[in-house]
PAZAPA-4460 file (N, C-alpha, C; in steps of 0.05 Angstrom, whole numbers, plus 32768, in hexadecimal, padded with zeros to 4 digits):
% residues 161
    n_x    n_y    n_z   ca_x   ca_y   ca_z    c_x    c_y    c_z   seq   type   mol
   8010   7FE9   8000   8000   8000   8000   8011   8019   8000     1      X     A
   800E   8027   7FE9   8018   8042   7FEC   8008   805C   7FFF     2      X     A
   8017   805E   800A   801A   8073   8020   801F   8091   8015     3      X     A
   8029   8093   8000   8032   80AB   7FFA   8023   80BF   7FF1     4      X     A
   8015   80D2   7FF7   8008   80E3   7FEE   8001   8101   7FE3     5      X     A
   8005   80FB   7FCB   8004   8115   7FC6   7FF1   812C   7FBD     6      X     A
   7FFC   8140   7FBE   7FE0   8158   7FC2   7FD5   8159   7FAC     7      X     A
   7FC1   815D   7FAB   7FAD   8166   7F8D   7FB3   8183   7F84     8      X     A
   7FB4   8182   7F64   7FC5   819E   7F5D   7FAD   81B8   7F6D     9      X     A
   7FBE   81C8   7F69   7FB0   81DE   7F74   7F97   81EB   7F60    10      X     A
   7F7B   81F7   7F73   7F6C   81F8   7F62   7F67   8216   7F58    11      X     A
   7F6A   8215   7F41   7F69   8235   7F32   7F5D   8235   7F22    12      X     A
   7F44   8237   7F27   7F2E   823B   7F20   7F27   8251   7F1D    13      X     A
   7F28   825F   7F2F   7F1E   8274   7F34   7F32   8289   7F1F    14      X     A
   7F4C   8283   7F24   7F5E   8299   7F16   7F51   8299   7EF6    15      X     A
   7F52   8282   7EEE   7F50   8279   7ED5   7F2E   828B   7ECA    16      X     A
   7F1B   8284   7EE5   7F03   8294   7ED2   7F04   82B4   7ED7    17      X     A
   7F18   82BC   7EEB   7F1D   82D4   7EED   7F2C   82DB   7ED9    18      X     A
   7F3F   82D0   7EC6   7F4C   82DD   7EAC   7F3A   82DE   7E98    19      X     A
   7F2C   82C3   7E96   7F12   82C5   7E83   7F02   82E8   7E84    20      X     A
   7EF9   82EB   7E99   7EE6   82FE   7E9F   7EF7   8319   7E99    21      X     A
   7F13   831F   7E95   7F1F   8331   7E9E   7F21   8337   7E72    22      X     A
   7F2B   8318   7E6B   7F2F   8324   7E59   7F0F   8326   7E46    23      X     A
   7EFD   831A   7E51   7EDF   8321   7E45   7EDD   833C   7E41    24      X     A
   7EE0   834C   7E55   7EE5   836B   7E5B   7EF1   8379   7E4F    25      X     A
   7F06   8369   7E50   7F1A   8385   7E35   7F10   837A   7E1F    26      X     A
   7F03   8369   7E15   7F00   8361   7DEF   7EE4   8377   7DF7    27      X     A
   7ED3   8379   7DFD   7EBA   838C   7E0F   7EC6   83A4   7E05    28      X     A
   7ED2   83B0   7E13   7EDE   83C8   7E14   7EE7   83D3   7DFF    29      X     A
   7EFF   83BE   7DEF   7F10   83C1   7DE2   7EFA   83C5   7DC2    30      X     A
   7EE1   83B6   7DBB   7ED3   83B0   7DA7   7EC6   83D0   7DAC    31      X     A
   7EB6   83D3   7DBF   7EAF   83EE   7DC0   7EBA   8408   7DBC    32      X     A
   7ED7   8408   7DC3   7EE3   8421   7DC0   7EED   8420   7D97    33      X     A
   7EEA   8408   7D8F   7EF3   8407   7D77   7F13   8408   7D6B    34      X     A
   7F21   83FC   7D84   7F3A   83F5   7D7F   7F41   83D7   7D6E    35      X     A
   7F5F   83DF   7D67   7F68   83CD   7D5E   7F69   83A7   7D66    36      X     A
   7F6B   839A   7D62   7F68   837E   7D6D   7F84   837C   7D70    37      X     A
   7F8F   8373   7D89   7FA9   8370   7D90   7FB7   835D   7D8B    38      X     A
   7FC7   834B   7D72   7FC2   8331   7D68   7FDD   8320   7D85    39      X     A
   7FDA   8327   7D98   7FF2   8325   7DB5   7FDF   8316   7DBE    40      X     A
   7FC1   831D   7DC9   7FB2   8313   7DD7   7F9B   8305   7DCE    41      X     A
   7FA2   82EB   7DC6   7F83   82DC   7DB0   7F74   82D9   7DC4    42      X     A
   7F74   82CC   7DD8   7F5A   82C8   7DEA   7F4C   82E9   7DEB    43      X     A
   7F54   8301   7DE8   7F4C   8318   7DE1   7F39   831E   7DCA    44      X     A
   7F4F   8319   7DB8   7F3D   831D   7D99   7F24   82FE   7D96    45      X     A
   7F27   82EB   7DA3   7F0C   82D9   7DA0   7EFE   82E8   7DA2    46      X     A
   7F05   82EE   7DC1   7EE7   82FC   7DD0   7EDB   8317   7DC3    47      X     A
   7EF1   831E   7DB5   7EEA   833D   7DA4   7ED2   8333   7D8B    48      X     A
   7EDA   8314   7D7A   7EC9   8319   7D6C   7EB4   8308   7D76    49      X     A
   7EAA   82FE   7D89   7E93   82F1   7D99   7E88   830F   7D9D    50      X     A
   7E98   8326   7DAB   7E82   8345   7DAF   7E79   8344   7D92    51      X     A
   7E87   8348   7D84   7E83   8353   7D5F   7E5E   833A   7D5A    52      X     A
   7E64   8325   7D5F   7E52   8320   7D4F   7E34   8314   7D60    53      X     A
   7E3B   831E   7D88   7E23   8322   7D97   7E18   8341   7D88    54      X     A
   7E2B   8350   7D85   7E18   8370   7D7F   7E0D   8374   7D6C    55      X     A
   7E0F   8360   7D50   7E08   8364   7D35   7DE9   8355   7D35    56      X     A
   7DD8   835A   7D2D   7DC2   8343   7D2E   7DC2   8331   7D18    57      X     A
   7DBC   8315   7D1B   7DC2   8304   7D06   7DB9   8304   7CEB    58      X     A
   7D9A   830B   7CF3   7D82   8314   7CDE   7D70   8326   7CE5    59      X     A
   7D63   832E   7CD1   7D48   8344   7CD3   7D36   8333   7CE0    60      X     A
   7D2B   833A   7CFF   7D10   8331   7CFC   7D04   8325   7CED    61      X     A
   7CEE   8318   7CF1   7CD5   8319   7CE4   7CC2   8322   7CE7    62      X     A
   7CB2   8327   7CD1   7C9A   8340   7CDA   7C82   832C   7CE6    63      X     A
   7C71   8343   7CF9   7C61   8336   7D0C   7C4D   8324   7CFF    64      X     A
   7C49   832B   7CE4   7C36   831D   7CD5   7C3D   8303   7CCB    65      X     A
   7C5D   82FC   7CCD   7C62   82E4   7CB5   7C55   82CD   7CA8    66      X     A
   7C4E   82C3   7CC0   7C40   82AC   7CBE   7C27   82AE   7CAC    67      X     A
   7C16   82C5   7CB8   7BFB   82CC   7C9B   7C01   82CD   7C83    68      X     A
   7C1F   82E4   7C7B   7C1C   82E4   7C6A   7C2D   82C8   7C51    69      X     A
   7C3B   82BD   7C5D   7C3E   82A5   7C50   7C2D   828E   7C50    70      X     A
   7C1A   8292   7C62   7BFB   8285   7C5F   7BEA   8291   7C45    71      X     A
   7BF0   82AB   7C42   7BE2   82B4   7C2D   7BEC   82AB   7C14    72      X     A
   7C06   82AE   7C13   7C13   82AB   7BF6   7C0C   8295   7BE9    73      X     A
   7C0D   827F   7C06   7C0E   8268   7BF2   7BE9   825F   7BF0    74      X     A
   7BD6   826D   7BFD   7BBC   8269   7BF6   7BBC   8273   7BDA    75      X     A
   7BC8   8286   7BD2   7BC4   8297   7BB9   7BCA   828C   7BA5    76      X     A
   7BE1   8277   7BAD   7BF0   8269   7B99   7BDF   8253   7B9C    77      X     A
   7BD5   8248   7BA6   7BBE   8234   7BA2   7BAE   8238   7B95    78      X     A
   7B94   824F   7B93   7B83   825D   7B92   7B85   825B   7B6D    79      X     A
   7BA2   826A   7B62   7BA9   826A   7B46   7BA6   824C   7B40    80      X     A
   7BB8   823A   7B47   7BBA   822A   7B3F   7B9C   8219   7B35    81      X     A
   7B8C   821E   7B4B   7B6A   8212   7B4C   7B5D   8223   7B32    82      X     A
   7B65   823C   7B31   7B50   8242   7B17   7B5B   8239   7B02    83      X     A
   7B76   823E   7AFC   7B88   8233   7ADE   7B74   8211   7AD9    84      X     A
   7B7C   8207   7AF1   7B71   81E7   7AF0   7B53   81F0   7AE4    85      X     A
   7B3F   81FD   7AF5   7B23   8201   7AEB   7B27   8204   7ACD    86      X     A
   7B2D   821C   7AC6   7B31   8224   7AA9   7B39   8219   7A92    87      X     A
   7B4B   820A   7A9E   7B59   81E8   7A86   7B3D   81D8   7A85    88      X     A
   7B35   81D0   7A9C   7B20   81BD   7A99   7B0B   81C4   7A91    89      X     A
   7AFD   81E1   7A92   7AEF   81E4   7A7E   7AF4   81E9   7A61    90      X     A
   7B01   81EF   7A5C   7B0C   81F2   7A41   7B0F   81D1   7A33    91      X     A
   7B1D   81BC   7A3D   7B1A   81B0   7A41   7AFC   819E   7A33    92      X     A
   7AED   81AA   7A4B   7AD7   8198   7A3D   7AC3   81A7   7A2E    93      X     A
   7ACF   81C0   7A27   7AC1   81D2   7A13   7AC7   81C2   79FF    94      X     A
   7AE3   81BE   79F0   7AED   81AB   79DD   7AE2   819A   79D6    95      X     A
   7ADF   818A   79EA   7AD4   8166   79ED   7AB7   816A   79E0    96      X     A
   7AB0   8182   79EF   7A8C   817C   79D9   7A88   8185   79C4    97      X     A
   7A9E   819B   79BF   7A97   81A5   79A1   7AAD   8189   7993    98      X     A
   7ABB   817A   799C   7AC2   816A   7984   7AB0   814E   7984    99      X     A
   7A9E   8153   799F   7A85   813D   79A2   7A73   8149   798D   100      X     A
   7A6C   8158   7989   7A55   816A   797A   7A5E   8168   795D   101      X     A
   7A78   816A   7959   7A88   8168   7935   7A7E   8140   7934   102      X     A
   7A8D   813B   7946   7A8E   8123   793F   7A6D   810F   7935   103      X     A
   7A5C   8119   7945   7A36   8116   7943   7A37   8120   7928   104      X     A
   7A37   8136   791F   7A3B   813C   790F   7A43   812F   78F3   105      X     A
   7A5B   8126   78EA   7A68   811F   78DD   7A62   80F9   78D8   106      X     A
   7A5F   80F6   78F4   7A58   80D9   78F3   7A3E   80C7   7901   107      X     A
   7A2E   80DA   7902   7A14   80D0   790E   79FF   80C4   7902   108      X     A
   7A02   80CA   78DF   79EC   80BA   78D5   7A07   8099   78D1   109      X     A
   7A13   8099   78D4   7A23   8079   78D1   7A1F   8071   78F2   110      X     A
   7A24   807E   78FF   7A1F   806D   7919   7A02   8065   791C   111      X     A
   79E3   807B   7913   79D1   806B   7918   79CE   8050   7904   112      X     A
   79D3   805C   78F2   79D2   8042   78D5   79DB   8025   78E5   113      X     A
   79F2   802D   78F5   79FD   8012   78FF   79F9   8006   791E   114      X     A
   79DF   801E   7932   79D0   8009   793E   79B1   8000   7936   115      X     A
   79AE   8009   7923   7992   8000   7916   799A   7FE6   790A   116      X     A
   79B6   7FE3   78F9   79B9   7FCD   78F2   79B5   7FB5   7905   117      X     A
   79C5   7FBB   7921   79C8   7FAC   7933   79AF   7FAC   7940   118      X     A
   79A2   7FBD   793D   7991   7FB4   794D   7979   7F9A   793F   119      X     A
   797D   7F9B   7928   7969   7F8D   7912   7972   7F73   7914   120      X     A
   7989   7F74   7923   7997   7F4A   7925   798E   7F41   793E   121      X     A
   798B   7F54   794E   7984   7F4E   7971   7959   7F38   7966   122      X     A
   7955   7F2D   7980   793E   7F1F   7979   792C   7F2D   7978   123      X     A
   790C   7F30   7979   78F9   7F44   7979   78F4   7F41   7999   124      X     A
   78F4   7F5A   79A0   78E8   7F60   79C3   78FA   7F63   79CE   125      X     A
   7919   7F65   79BD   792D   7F67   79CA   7930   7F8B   79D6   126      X     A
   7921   7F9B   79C5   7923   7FBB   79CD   7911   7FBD   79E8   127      X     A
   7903   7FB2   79E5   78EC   7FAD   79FE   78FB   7FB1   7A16   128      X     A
   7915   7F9E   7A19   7921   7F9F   7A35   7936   7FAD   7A36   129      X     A
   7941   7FBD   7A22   7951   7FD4   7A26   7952   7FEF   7A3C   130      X     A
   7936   7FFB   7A35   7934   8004   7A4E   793C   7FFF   7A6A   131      X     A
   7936   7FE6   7A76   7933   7FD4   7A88   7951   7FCD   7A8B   132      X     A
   7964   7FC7   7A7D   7980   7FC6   7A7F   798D   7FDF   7A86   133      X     A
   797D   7FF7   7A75   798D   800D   7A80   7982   8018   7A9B   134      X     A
   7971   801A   7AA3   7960   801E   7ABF   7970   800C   7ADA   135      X     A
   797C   7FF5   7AC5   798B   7FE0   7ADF   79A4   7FEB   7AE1   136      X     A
   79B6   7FF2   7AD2   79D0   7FFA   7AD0   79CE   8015   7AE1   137      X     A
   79BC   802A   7AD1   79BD   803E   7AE3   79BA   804A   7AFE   138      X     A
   79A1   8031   7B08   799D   8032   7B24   79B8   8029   7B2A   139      X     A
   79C2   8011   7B28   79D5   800B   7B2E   79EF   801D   7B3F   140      X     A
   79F8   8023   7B21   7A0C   803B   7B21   7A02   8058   7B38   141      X     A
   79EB   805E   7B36   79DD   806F   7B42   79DC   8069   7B64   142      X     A
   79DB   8048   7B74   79DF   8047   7B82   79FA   803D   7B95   143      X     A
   7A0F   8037   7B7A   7A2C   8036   7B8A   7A2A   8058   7B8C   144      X     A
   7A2A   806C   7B86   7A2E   8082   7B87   7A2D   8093   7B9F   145      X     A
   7A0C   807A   7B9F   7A05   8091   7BC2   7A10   8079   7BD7   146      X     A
   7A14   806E   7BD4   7A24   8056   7BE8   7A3F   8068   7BED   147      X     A
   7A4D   806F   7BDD   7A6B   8081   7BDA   7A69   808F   7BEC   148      X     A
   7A55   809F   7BE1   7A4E   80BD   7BED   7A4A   80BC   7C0A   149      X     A
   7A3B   80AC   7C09   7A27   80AE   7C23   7A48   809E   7C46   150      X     A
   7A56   808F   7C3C   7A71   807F   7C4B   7A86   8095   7C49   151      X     A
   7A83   80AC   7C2F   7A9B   80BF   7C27   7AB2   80AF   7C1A   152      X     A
   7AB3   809A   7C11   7AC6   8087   7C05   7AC6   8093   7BE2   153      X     A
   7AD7   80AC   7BDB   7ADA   80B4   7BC1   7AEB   8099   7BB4   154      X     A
   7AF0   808D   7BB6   7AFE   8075   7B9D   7AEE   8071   7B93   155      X     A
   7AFC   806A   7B73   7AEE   805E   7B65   7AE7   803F   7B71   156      X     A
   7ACF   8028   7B66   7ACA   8013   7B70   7ADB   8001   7B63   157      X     A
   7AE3   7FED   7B75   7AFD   7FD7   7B6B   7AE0   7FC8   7B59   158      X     A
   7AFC   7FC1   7B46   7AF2   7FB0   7B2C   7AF8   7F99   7B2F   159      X     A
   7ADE   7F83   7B2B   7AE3   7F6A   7B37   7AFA   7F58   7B1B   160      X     A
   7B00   7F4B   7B30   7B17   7F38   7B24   7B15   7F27   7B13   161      X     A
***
């Protein structure tokens, strides 16, 4: 067993945050009066540019409004984007009917010609239940719709396999 004991270094602590503080003071002083930076004393000139860039502010504020108004911009920029969309899509289906309307036009006595034909191969009483097919389809269609509606389920309906 060692016996020998020796002292614990001495504690300077205190000196040490007392030079800190001393030279905090002159970089303080020294930044304010607008002197030279002494390139003898660096723990000086740190502290000189730590004053330099506590006194400068980093950025401008922001104005008390910001938040609204970049709430606004980008509603506005939505807002455009929704009419352009409106405006395509009517245009859009302005097109679609006047080239529906050329097309009736141009080719409507051949399309009736060719379900009269068809219809003259079907058996007799076969027009009879046409109605009645379309009345089934439509209700049909007519009641997935409000089934959608009524759950809020906008998908289209899966197509069976």
């Amino acid at each position: 067993m060692n016996m020998s004991h020796t002292p614990p270094p001495p504690d300077d602590r205190q000196e040490r945050e007392a030079r800190e503080w001393l030279a905090q003071e002159q970089a303080l002083r020294e930044e304010r009066a607008g002197l030279p930076v002494d390139a003898r004393d660096p723990r000086v000139a740190q502290y000189r540019l730590l004053v330099r860039a506590l006194r400068t502010p980093a950025m401008e504020p922001l104005p008390a409004d910001f938040a609204a108004q970049i709430a606004r911009r980008i509603e506005s920029g939505a807002a455009l984007g929704d009419r352009l969309e409106r405006w395509l899509l009517n245009g859009l289906i302005a097109v679609l009917a006047v080239a529906s309307l050329f097309a009736l036009l141009l080719y409507g006595g051949a399309w009736w010609h060719s379900i009269v034909v068809t219809a003259a191969w079907a058996p007799a009483g076969a027009g009879d239940w046409l109605p009645v097919l379309a009345l089934c389809a439509g209700g049909s269609w007519l009641w997935d719709r409000v089934v959608r509606f009524d759950t809020g389920d906008r998908s289209p309906p899966a197509q069976a396999a």
